[in-house]
C-alpha positions in Angstrom: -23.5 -8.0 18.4 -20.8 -7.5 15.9 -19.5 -10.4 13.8 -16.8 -13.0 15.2 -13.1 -12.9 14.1 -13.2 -15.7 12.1 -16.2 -15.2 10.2 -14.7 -11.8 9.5 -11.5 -12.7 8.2 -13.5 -15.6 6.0 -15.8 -13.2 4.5 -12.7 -11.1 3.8 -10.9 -13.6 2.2 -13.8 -13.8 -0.5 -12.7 -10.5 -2.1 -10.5 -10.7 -4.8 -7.9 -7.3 -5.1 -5.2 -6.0 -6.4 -2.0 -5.6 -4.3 -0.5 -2.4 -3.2 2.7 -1.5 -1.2 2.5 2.1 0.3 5.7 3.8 1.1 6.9 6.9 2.6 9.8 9.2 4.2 10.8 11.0 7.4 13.9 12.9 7.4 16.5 10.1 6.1 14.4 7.2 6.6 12.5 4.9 4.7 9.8 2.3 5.4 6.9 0.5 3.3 4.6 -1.9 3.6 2.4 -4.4 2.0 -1.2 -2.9 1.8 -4.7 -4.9 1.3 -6.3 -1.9 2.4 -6.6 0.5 -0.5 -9.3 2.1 -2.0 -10.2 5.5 -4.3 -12.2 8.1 -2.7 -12.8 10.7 -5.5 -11.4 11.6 -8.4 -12.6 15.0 -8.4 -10.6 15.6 -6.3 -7.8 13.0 -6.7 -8.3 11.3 -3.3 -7.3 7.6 -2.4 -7.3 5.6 0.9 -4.9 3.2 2.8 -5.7 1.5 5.9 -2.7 1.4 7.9 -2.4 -0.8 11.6 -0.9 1.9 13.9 1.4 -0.4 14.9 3.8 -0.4 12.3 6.5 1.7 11.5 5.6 2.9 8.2 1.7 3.9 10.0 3.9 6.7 12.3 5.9 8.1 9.2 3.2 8.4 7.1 1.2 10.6 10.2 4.6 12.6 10.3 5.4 13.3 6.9 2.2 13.8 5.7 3.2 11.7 2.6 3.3 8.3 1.4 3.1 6.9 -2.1 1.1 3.7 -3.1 2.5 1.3 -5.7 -0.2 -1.2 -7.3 1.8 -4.6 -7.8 2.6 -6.2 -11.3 2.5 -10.0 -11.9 5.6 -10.7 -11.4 6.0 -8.5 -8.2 4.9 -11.7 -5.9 8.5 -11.8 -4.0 8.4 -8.2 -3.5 4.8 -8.3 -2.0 5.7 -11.2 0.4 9.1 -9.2 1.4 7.1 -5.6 2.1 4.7 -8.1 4.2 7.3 -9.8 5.9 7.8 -8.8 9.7 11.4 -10.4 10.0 12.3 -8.0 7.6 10.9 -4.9 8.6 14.2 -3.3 9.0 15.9 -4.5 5.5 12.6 -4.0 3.1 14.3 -2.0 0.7 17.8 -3.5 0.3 18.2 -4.8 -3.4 15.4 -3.4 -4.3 15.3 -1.1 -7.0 13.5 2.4 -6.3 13.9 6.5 -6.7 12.5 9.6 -4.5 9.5 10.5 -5.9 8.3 14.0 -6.5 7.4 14.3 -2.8 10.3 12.7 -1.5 8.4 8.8 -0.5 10.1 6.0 -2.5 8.6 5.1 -5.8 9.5 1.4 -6.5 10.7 0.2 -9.9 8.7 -1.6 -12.5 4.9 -1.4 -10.5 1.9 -1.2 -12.4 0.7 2.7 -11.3 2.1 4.5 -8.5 0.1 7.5 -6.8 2.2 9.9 -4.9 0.3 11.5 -2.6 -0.1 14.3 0.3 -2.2 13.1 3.5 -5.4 15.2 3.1 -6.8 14.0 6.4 -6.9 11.1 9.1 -9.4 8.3 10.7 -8.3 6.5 13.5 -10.9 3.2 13.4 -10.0 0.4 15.5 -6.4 -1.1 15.7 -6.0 0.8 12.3 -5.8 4.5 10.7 -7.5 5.3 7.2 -5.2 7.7 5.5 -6.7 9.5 2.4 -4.5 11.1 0.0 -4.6 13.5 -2.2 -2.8 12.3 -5.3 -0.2 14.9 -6.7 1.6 12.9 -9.6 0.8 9.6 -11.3 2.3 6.9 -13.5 1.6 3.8 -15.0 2.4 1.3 -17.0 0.7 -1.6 -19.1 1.4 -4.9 -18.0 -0.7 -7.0 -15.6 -1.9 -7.1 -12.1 -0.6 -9.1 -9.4 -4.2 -10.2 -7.8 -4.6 -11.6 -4.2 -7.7 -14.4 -3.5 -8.4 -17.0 -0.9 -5.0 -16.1 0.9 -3.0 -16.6 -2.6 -1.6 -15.3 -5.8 -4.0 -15.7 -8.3 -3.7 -14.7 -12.2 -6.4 -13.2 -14.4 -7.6 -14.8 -17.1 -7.8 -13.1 -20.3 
């Protein structure tokens, strides 16, 4: 008998992360969304993973598209987490928010900590979600420090 909800969720809560937003591009449009999910696969070759619930928006233009880029959060990038997580603004994510196309056409976001832009190398549909792993066709970073995510809060690192 498999675990209970709660316990789940509890357990889950236990393990600190980074934060992530993943974004990507169909034709003219744009979506992203705040991502706990998100792992590396290999790096040999460059292969990460984002879990994705199929049903959100940017879950069907990343299965289209066949790209999506993933932006690991800096510090100070609390507001912009809480926005790409925010379901009454689904549909106005982006607006004042500073970005560019990336190489592969997803929206890179200004001022993250590394971005991966990525091609979908393949797909696992595992309960209400979809584990998309990437291949990872350009990089960048930057040095500055990580917004981390603990106990259902912000947390900073202590140096």
């Amino acid at each position: 008998m498999a675990v209970g909800d709660d316990l789940f969720k509890q357990c889950l809560r236990r393990w600190a992360s980074g934060v992530t937003i993943v974004t990507s591009k169909l034709g003219d449009e744009i979506h992203g969304m705040t991502v706990s999910a998100f792992n590396s696969v290999s790096a040999n070759p460059p292969l990460v993973l984002v879990c994705a619930n199929r049903n959100s928006r940017t879950h069907a233009m990343i299965r289209e598209s066949e790209i999506f880029n993933v932006h690991v959060l800096a510090a100070d990038q609390q507001e912009l987490s809480n926005r790409f997580a925010s379901q009454s603004l689904e549909g106005s994510r982006f607006e004042g928010v500073e970005w560019r196309a990336g190489l592969l056409g997803a929206p890179v976001l200004a001022g993250t900590l590394a971005v991966l832009e990525c091609k979908l190398a393949s797909t696992h549909d595992e309960g209400s979600h979809s584990i998309y792993v990437g291949q990872v066709e350009h990089a960048e970073i930057s040095d500055r420090e990580p917004l981390v995510y603990f106990q259902g809060g912000y947390r900073a690192i202590a140096l």
